[in-house]
C-alpha atoms as a printed R data frame, in Angstrom:
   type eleno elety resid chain resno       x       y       z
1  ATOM     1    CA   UNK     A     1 -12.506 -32.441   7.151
2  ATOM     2    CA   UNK     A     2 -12.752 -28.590   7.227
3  ATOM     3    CA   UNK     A     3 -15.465 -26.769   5.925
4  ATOM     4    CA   UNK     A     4 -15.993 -23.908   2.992
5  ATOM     5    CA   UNK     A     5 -16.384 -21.531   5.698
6  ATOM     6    CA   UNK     A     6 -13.076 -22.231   7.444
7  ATOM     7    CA   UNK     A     7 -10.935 -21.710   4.291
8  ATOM     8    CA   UNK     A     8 -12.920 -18.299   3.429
9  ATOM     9    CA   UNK     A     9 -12.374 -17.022   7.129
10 ATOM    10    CA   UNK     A    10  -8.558 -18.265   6.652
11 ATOM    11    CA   UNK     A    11  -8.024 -17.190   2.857
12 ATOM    12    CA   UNK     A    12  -9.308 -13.752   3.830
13 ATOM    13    CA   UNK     A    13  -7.004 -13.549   7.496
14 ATOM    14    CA   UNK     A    14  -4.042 -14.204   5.097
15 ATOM    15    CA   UNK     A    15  -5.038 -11.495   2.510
16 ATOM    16    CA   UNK     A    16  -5.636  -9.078   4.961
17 ATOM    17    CA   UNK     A    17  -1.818  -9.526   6.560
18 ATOM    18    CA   UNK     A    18  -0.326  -9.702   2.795
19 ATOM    19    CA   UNK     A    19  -2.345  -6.199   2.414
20 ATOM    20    CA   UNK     A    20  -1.239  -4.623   5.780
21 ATOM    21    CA   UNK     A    21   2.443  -6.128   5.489
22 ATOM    22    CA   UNK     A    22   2.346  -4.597   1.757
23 ATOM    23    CA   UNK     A    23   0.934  -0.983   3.374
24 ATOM    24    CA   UNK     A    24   3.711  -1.046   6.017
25 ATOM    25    CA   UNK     A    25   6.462  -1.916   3.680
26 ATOM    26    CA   UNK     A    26   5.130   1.172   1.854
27 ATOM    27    CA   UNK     A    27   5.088   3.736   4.471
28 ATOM    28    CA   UNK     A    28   8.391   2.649   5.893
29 ATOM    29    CA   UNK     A    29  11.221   4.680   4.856
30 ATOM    30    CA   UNK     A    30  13.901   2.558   4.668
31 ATOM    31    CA   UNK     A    31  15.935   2.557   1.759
32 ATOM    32    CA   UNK     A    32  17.174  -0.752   1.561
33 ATOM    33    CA   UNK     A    33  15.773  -3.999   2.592
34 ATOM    34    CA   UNK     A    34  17.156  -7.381   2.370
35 ATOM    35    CA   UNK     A    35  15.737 -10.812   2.394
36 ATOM    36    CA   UNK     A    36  17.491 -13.926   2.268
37 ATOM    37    CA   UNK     A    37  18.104 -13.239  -1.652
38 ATOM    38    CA   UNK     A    38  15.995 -10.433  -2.231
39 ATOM    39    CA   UNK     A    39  17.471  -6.677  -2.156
40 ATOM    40    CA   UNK     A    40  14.853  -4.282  -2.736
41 ATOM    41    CA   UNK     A    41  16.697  -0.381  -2.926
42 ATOM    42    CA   UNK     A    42  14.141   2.361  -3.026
43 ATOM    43    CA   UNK     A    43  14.312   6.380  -3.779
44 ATOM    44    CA   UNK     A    44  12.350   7.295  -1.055
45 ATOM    45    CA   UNK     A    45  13.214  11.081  -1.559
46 ATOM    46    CA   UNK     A    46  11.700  10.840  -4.904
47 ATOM    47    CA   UNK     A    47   8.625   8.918  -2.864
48 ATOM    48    CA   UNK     A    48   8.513  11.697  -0.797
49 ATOM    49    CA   UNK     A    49   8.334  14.498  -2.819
50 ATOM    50    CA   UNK     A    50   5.449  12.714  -4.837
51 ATOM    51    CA   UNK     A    51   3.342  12.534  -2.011
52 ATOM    52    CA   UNK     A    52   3.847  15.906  -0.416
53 ATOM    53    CA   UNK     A    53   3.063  17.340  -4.287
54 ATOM    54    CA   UNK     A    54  -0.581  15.088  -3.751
55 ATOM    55    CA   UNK     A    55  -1.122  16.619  -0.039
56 ATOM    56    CA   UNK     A    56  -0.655  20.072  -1.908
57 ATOM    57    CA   UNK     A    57  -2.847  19.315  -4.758
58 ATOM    58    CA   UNK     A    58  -5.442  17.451  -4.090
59 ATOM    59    CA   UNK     A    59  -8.430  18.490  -7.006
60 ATOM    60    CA   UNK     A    60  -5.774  16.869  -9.247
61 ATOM    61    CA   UNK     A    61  -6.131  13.803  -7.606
62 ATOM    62    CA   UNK     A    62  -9.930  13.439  -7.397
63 ATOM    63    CA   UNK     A    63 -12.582  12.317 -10.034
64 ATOM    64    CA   UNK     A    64 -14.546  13.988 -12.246
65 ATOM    65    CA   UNK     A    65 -17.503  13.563 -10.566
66 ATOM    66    CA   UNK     A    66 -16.221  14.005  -6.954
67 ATOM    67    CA   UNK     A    67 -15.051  17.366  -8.263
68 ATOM    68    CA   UNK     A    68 -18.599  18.011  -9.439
69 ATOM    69    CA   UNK     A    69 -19.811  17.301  -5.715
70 ATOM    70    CA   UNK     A    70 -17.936  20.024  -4.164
């Protein structure tokens, strides 16, 4: 029988790769992707201009209190 401990090591190895499959998919730049069924078709112009408008203003993006900090 396996233990607690093995299904915590293994529940968190498989969230982590969900997580860093889900960043990947997001910094990729393809437009479409296709799955067996599944068509996903993004705007990643529109993607692209949002994050280039955060790299060029960034105290919009922070908190309150991190503002306070600086």
């Amino acid at each position: 029988m396996l233990s607690e401990v093995f299904w915590v090591a293994f529940i968190t190895t498989i969230s982590g790769m969900v997580i860093k499959l889900a960043s990947m998919c997001y910094k990729s730049k393809c437009k479409e992707v296709e799955l067996c069924c599944l068509k996903i078709v993004r705007d990643t112009s529109a993607e692209e201009k949002e994050e280039e408008f955060r790299i060029e203003h960034p105290e919009q993006n922070s908190s309150p209190s991190a503002r306070n900090l600086s």
